[in-house]
N, C-alpha and C positions, 0 to 999 in steps of 0.2 A: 756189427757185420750182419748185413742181411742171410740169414738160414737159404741156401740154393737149392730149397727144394723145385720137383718138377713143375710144379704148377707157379711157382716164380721167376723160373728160367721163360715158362714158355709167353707170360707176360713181359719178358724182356726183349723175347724175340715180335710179339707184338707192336710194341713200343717202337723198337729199330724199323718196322719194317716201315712205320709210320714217316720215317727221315723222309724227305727230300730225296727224288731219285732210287730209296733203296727199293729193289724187285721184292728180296724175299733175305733170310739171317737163321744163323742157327749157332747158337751157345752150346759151346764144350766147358763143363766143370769139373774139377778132380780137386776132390779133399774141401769140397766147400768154398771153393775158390772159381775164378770164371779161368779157364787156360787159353781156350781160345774163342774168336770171334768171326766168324766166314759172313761175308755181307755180299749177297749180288744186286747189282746196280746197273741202271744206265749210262749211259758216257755224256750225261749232258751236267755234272760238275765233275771237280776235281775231286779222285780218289781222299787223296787226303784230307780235304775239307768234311767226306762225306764221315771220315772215322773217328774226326774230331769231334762232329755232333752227333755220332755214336755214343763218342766217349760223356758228351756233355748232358744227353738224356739216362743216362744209366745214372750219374750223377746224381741228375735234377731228380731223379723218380725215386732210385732203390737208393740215394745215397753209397753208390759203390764207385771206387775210384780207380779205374781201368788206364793200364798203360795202353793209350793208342797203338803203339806196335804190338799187340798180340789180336789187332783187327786185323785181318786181311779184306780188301775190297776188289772183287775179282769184277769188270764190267767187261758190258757188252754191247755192239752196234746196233741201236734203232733206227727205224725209217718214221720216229715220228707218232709211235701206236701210246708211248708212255707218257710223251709231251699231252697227248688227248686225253688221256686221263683226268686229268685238270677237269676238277669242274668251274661252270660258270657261278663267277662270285656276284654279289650287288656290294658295289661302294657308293652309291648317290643317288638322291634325285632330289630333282629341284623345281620349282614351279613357276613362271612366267602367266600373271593374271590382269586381264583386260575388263575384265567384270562379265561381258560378254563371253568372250571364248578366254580357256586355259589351254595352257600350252607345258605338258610337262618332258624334263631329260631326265634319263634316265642313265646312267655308266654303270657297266660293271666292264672286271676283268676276267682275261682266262689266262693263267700263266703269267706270263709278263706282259702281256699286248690287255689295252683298253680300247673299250668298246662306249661307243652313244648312241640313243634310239632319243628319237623328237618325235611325241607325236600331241596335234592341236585338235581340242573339239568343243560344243558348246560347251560353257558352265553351267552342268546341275550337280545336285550332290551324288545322282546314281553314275551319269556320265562320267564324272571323275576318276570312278573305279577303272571302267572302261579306257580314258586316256591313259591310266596307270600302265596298265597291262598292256595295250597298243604301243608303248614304248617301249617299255620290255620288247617285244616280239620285234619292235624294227630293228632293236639292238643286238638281238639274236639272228637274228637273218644279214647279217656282215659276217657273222660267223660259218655260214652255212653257206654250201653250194648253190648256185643261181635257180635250180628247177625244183627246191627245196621252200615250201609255201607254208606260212603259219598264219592261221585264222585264229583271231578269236570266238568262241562260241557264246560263253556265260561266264561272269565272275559275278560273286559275291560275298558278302562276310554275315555268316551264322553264330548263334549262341546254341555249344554244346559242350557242356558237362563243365557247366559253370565258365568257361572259355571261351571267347571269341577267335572264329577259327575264319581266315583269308580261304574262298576256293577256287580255282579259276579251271575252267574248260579249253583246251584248245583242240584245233585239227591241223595235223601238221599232211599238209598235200605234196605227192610228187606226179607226175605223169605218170608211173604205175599204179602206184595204190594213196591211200587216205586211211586215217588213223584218228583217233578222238584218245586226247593225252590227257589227265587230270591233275592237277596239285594242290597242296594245302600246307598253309604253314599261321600258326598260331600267332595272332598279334598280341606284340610286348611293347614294343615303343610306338608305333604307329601304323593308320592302317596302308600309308602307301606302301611300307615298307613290306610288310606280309602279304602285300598282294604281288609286290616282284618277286620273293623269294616264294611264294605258291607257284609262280609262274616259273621259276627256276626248275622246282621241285617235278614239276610236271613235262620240264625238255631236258635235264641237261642230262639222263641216260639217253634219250632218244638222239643228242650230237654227240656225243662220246661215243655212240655206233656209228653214228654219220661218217665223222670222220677218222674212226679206223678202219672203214671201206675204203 
């Protein structure tokens, strides 16, 4: 039996808060034991599914086997602010090549909705970076308001500290103002791949404000 000291409790309520849906959680324990479980949440699943994988992460983590009935799951009505939460993920990209011009797609999703950016340009090996990223940004701009403009600036991939690091520059323009956004993300499997999720890295708080306005 896991010891419920403080600083294990409050990794539990960690852990929960991590669920699907949950806002925020707070563990009550008496005698070493968990007694109760208070979870607030969103209305976008079912209570009970949400205390089930309460119950199954306490489980999988601390090894503690919680009767689901001592979760309570109290929710409450959104307009849509927790759904944005979500950030943008990359599930694909693929390349279409004519020798001359490449043509690459790019998907990701936000939540349950799938997104695709095409974007074609010469074939060289710098310009490639460049298509990469240009498809990212047309696939982001489905997600975003119509006076909502992403430029590219600069991407490229550096050697630092022993690591090859994806960086990409953007400007994201609206008829009020302009912005210069930056991202980076370390390449492991390949370099298309760390140049979309640099490009993630460097929007997906800037739509996650988007679209809680």
């Amino acid at each position: 039996m896991t010891e419920l000291t403080k600083e294990v409790i409050n990794s539990m309520e960690e852990l929960i808060n991590r669920v699907q849906s949950v806002i925020s959680s707070r563990v009550v324990a008496e005698n070493n034991q968990i007694a109760e479980i208070h979870v607030l949440a969103d209305n976008s699943r079912n209570a009970k599914q949400i205390a089930r994988d309460v119950q199954s992460v306490l489980m999988a983590e601390f090894k503690v086997d919680v009767n689901y009935k001592i979760i309570s799951v109290a929710q409450i009505e959104t307009s849509g602010r927790f759904f944005n939460d979500e950030r943008i993920a990359f599930t694909n990209l693929t390349f279409a090549n004519n020798g001359v011009n490449l043509e690459a797609t790019v998907t990701l999703t936000k939540g349950s909705e799938i997104y695709e950016g095409v974007y074609k340009g010469v074939n060289t090996e710098r310009n490639r970076n460049r298509i990469i990223v240009n498809a990212t940004l047309e696939c982001v701009s489905k997600i975003l308001p119509e006076d909502h403009n992403l430029i590219l600036e600069d991407v490229d991939i550096y050697s630092f500290a022993k690591k090859r690091i994806a960086v990409v520059a953007v400007t994201h323009a609206t008829p009020q103002n302009e912005e210069l956004l930056v991202g980076s993300s370390i390449v492991k499997k390949d370099d298309g791949e760390a140049l979309i999720k640099a490009t993630l890295d460097a929007l997906n708080r800037r739509v996650i404000s988007i679209l809680d306005n």
